[in-house]
VEXDREN-2710 file (C-alpha; in Angstrom, 1 decimal):
% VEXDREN-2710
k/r/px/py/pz
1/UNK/-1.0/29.6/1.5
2/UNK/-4.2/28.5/1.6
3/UNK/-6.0/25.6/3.8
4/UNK/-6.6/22.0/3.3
5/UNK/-8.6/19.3/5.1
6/UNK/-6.9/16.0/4.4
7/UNK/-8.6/12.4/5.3
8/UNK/-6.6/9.7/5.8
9/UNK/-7.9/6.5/7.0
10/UNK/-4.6/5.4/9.1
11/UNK/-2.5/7.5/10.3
12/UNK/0.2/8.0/7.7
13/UNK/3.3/7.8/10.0
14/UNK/6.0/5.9/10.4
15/UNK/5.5/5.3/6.8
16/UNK/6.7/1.8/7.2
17/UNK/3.8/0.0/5.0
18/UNK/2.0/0.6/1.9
19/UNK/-0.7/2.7/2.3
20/UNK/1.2/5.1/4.9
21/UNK/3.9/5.2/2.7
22/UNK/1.5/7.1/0.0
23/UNK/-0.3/9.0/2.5
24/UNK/2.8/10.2/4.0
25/UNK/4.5/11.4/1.3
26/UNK/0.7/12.8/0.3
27/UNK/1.4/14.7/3.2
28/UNK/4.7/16.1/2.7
29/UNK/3.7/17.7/-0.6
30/UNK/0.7/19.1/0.4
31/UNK/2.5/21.1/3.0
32/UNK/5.0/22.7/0.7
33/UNK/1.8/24.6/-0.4
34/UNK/-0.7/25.0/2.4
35/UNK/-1.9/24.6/5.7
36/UNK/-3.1/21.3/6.3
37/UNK/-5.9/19.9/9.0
38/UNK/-5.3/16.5/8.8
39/UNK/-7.7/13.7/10.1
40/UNK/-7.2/10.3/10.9
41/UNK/-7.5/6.9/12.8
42/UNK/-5.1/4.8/14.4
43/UNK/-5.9/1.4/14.1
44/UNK/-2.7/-0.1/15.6
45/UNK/-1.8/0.4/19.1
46/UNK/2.0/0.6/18.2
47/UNK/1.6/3.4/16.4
48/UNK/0.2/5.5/19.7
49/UNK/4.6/6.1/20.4
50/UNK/4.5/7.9/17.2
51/UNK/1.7/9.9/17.7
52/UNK/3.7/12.5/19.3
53/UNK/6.0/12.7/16.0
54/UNK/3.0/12.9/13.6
55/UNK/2.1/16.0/15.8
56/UNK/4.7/18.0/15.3
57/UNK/4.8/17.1/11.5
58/UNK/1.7/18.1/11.2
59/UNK/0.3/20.3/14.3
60/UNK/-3.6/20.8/12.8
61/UNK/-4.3/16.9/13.7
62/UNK/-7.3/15.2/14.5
63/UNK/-6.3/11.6/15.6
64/UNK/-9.2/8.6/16.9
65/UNK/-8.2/5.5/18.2
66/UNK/-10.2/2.7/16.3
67/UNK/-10.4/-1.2/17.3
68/UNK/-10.6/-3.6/14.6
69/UNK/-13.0/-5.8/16.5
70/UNK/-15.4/-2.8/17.3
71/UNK/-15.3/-1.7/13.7
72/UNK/-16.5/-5.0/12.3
73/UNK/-19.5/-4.8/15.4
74/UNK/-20.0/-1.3/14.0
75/UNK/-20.4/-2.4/10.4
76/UNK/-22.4/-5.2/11.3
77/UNK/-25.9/-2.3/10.8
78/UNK/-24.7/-2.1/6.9
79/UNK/-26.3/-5.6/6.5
80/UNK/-29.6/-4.3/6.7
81/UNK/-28.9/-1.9/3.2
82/UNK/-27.1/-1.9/0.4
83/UNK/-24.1/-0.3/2.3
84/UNK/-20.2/-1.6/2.2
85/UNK/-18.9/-3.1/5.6
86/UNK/-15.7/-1.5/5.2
87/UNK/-17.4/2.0/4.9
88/UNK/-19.5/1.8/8.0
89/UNK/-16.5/0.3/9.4
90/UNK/-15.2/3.9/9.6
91/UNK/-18.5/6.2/10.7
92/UNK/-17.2/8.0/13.5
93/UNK/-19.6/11.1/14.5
94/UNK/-16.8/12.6/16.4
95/UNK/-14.7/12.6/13.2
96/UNK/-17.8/13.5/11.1
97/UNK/-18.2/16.6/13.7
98/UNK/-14.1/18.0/13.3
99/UNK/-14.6/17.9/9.9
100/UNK/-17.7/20.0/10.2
101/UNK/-15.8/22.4/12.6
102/UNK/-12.5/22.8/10.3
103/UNK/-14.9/23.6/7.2
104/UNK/-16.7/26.0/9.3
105/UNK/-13.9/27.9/11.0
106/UNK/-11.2/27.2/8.1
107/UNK/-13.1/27.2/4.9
108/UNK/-10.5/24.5/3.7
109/UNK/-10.0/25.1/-0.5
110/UNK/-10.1/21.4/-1.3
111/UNK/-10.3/18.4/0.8
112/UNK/-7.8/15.7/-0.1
113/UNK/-9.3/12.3/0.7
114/UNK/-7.3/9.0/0.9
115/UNK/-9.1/5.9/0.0
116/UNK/-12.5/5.6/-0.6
117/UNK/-14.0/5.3/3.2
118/UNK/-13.3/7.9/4.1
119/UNK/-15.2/10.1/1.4
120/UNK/-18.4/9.6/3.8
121/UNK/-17.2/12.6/5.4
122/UNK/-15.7/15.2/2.7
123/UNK/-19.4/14.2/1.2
124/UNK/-22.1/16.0/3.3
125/UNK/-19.1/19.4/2.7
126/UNK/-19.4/19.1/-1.1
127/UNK/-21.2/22.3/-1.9
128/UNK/-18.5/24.3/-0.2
129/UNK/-15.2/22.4/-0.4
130/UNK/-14.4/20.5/-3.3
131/UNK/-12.8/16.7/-3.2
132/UNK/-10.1/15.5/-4.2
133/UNK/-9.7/11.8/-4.2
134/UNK/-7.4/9.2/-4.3
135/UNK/-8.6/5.6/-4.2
136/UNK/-5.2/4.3/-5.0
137/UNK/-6.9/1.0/-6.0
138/UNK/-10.1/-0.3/-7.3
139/UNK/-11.6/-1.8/-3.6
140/UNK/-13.9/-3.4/-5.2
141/UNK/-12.5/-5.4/-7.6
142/UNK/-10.1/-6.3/-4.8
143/UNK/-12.9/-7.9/-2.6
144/UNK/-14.3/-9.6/-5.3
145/UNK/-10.6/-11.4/-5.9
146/UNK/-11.1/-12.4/-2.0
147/UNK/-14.6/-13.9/-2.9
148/UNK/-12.9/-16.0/-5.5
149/UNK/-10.3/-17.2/-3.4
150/UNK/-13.2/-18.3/-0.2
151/UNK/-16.1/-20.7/-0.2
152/UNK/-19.4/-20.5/1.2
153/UNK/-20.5/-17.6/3.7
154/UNK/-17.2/-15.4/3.2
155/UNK/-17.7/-15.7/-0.6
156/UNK/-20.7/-14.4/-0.3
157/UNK/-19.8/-11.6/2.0
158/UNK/-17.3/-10.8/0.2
159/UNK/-19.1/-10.3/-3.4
160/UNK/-21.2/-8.7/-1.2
161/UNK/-18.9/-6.1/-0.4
162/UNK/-17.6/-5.8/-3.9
163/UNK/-21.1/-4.8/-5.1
164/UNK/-21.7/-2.5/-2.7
165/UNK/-18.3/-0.2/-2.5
166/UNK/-18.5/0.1/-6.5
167/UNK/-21.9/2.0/-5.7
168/UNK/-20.1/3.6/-3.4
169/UNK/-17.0/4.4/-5.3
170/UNK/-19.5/5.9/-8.1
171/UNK/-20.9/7.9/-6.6
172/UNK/-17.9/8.9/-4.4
173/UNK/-16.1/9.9/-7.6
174/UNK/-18.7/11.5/-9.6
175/UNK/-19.0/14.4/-6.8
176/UNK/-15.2/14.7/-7.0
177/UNK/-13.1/17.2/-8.8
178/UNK/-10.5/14.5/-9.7
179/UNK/-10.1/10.5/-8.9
180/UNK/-6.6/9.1/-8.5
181/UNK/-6.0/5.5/-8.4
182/UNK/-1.9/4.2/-9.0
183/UNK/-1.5/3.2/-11.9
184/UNK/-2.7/3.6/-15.4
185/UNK/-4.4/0.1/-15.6
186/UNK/-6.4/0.3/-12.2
187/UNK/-7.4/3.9/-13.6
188/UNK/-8.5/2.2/-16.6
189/UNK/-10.1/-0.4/-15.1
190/UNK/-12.2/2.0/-13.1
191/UNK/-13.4/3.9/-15.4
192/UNK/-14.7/1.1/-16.8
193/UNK/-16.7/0.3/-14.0
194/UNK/-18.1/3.8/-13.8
195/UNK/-18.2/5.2/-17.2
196/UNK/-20.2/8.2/-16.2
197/UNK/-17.0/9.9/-14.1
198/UNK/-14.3/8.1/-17.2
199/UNK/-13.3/12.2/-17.5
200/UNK/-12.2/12.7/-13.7
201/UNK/-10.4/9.9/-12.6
202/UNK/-6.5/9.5/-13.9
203/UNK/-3.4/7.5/-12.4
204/UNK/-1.0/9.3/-9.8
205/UNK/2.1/7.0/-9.4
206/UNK/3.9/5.7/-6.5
207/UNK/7.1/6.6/-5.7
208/UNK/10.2/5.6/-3.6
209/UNK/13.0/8.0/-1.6
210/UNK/15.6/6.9/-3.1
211/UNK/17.8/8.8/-0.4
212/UNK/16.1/6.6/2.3
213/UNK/16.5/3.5/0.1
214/UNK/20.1/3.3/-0.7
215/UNK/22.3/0.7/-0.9
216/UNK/24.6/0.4/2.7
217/UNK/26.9/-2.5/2.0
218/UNK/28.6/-2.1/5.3
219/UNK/25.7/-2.3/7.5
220/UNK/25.6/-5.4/9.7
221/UNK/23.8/-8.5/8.4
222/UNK/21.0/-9.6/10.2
223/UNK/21.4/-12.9/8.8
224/UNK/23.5/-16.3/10.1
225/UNK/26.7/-16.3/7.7
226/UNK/25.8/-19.6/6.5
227/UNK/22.3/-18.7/5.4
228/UNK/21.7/-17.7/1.8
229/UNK/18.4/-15.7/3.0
230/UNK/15.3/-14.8/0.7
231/UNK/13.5/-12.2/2.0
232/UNK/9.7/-11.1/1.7
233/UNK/8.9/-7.6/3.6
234/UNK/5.2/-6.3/4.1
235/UNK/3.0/-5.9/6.4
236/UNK/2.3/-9.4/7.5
237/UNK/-1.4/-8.9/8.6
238/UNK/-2.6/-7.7/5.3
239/UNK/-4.5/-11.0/3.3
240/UNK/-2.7/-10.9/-0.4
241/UNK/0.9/-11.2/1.7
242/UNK/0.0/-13.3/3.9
243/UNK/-1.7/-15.4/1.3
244/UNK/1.4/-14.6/-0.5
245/UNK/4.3/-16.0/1.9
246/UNK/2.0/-19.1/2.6
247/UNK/2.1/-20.1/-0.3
248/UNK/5.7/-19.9/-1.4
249/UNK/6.7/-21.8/2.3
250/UNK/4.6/-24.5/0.7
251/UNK/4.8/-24.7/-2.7
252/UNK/8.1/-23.4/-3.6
253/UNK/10.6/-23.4/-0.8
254/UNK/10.8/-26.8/-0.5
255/UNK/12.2/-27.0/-4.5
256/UNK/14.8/-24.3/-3.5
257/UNK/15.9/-25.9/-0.5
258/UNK/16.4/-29.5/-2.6
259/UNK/19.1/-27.6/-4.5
260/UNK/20.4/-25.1/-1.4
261/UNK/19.7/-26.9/1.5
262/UNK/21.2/-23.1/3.3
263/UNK/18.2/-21.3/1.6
264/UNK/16.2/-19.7/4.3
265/UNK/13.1/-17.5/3.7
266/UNK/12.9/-14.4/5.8
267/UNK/9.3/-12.7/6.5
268/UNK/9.9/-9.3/7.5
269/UNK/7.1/-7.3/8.8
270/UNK/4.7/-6.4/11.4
271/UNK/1.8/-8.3/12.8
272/UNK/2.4/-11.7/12.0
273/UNK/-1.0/-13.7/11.8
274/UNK/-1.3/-17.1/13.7
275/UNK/-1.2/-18.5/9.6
276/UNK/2.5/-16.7/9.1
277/UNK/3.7/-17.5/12.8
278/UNK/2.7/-21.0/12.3
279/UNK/5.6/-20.8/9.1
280/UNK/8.3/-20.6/11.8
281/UNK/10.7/-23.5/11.9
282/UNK/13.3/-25.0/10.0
283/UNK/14.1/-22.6/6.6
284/UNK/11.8/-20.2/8.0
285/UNK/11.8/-17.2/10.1
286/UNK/8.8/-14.5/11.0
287/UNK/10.9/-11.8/12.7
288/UNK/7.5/-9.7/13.3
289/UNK/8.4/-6.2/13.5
290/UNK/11.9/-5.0/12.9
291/UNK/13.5/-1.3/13.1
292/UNK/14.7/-1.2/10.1
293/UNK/13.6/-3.5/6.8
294/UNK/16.7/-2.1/5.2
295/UNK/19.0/-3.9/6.4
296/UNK/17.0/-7.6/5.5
297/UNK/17.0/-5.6/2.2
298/UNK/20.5/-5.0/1.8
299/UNK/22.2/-8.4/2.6
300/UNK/19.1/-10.8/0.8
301/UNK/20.1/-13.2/-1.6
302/UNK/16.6/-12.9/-3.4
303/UNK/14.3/-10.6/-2.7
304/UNK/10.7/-12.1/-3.8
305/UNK/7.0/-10.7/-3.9
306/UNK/4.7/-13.7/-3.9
307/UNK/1.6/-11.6/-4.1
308/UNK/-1.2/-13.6/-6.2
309/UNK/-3.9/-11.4/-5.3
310/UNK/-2.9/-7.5/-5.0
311/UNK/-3.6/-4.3/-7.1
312/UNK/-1.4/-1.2/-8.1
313/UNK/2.2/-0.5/-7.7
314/UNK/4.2/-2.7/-4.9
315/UNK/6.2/-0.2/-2.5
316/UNK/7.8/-3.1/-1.4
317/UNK/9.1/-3.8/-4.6
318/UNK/10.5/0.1/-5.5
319/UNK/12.0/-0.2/-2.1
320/UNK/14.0/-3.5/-2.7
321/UNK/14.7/-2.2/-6.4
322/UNK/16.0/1.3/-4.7
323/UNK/18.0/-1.0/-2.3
324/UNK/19.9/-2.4/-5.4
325/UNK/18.0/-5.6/-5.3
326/UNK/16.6/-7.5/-8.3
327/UNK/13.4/-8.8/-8.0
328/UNK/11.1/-11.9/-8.4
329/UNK/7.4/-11.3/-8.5
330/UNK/4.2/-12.2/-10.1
331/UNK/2.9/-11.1/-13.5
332/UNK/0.2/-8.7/-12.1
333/UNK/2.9/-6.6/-10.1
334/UNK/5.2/-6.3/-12.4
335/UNK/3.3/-5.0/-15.5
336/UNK/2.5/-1.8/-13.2
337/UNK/5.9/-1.0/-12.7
338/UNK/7.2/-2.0/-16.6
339/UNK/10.7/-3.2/-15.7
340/UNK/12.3/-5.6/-17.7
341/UNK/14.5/-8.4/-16.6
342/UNK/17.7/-6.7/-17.7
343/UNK/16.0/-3.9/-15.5
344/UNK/15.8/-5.7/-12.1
345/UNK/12.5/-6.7/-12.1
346/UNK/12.0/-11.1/-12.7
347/UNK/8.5/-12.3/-13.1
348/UNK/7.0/-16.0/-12.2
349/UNK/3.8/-17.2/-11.7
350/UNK/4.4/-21.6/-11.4
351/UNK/6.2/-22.7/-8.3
352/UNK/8.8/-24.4/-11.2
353/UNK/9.6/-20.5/-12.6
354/UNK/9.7/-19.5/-9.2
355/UNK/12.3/-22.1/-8.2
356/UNK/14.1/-21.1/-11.4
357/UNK/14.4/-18.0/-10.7
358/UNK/16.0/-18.0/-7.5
359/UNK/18.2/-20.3/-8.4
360/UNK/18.9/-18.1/-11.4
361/UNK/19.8/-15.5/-8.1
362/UNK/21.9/-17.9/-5.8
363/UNK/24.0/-19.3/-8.4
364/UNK/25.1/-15.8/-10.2
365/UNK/25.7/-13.3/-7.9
366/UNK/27.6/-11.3/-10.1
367/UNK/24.4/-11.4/-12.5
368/UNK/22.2/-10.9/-9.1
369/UNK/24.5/-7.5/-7.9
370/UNK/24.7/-5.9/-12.1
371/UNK/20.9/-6.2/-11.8
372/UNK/20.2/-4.6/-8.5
373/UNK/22.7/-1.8/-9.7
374/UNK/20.3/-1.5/-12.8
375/UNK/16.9/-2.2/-10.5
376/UNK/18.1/1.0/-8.3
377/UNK/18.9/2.9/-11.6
378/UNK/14.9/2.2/-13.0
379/UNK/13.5/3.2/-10.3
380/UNK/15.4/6.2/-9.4
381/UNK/14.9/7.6/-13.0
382/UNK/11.1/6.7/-13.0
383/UNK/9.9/6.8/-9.3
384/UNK/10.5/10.1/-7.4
385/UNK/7.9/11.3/-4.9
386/UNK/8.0/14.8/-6.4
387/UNK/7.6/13.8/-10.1
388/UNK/4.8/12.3/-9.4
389/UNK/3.0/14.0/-7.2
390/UNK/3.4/17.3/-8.7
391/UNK/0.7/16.5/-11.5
392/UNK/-1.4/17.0/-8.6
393/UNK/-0.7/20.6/-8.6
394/UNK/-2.1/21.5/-11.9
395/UNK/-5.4/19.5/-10.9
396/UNK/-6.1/21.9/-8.1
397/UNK/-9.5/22.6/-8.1
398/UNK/-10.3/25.7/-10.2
399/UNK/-10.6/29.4/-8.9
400/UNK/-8.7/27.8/-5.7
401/UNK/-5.2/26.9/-7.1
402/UNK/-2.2/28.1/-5.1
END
């Protein structure tokens, strides 16, 4: 069993979102094979209670407390060069100095680095451990979709960024071993962008627990029993779903509710902005956080995925699917998963196919429950955890392998 430095830029547990979901799981598999010093920030206060847990997952920790508001004052310096925001956002000199001290008294055999930020500190190690990293996404690209969605100063800013974390990314990936992103077509669109590194970087897939995710019909509904509920879950202060749920309050609930005038929309998730509070009223409920999505899962009569703007492979949607729930989503997030209709997966871009297809949902449930059963079925053939990550295995870097 050898050692392995692992940099993660939130603290991958409760894996209750996204990106912790990944990195947890990341986690998990790297343990079955080696010791692992694991560094990270915690950039959400509520995730201090779990610290304890993460601990004794994972004993070799190195944790830092970050505040959103000093990060951004922190980045502010990156202005001055041709240097991303979100990168400086990071810099930490005490982090910066435990990695130095695990490669010094652990000679780590790789170092395993989730998301591109926080490469700046495998980097300066390069010549003695070498880096494995997963980007998950294309950044980049995905701030230059924000600039097209702004105006003025943030447009700027925000191509600004995108400019800058591609150099960044570059050069990030050409001093790798290997480059991960989560699907084939973000692969493919990176090595685009960087055709001098087109050799190292491949797709390493999401998954879903399928034993976590399982259909409970007997647990209580958190629902009124008049409601026909649609649910969104996600992390409600991340900008694609917030972007996301605003839009379908305004431009396609209203439709629904002209046909079921019981249609509520449920958005389930943590940190509500002031945007997604705001939603709350009649047909609309922001629960905030919740201690379990699974039952909002279970007893939806739609489960939907609004997400105009948003790269890779949706854990929200493989969740819902494993849950036995068909469902609706854009175009974008569904070609990464390559479900068909008959599969679970429905796809609308227009608030009109939208509207169709949940009324498509509330007016056959026996249609809606045959297509959960052959969602969960998809995804539980083509989205385990260890499948996945075991292609990392044979990229290990060589003379190191385990």
């Amino acid at each position: 069993m050898g050692n392995v430095l692992y940099l993660v830029h939130r603290m991958p547990y409760p894996p209750d979102k996204g990106d912790k979901v990944r990195s947890y799981h990341l986690l998990k598999h790297l343990q079955r094979r080696h010791r692992v010093f694991l560094g990270t920030f915690i950039d959400d206060p509520q995730d201090e209670a779990h610290l304890p847990a993460l601990r004794a997952l994972c004993p070799d920790l190195h944790v830092e407390r970050l505040s959103p508001a000093w990060g951004k004052l922190r980045s502010l310096p990156a202005m001055l060069c041709e240097e991303p925001l979100s990168v400086r956002f990071y810099r930490s000199q005490r982090m910066r100095d435990w990695v130095a001290s695990v490669v010094r008294d652990h000679r780590p055999e790789a170092a395993v680095v989730f998301s591109g930020a926080m490469a700046q500190f495998a980097m300066p190690h390069i010549a003695q451990v070498p880096m494995l990293l997963d980007l998950v996404d294309v950044d980049s690209v995905k701030w230059a979709q924000y600039a097209q969605a702004r105006r003025g100063p943030m447009a700027w800013l925000y191509q600004r960024e995108s400019r800058c974390l591609l150099a960044f990314e570059r050069e990030a990936v050409a001093i790798s071993e290997h480059a991960f992103l989560v699907t084939d077509k973000e692969a493919a669109l990176f090595r685009s962008l960087a055709p001098e590194s087109q050799h190292k970087v491949q797709a390493l897939c999401n998954g879903v627990d399928a034993s976590v995710f399982a259909p409970e019909p007997h647990s209580p509904s958190p629902f009124a029993s008049t409601d026909r509920p649609i649910v969104f879950t996600g992390a409600m202060d991340y900008w694609p779903n917030v972007d996301g749920v605003i839009w379908f309050a305004r431009e396609v609930l209203p439709q629904v509710r002209q046909r079921w005038p019981h249609a509520t929309f449920h958005v389930v998730g943590r940190n509500p902005t002031p945007e997604v509070r705001a939603l709350q009223g009649p047909g609309v409920t922001v629960t905030g956080t919740v201690p379990d999505v699974r039952p909002y899962l279970q007893h939806a009569h739609a489960v939907v995925a609004p997400l105009r703007v948003a790269r890779g492979i949706q854990n929200k949607i493989l969740e819902a699917m494993a849950m036995a729930q068909p469902v609706i989503t854009v175009h974008g997030c569904a070609e990464a998963i390559s479900a068909t209709p008959a599969q679970g997966l429905w796809v609308a871009d227009s608030p009109e196919e939208w509207s169709q297809a949940i009324d498509r949902s509330l007016s056959s449930p026996q249609a809606h429950v045959q297509a959960g059963l052959n969602a969960r079925h998809f995804v539980v053939e083509h989205f385990s955890w260890q499948a996945h990550l075991s292609g990392l295995d044979a990229l290990w870097p060589q003379g190191v392998r385990s």
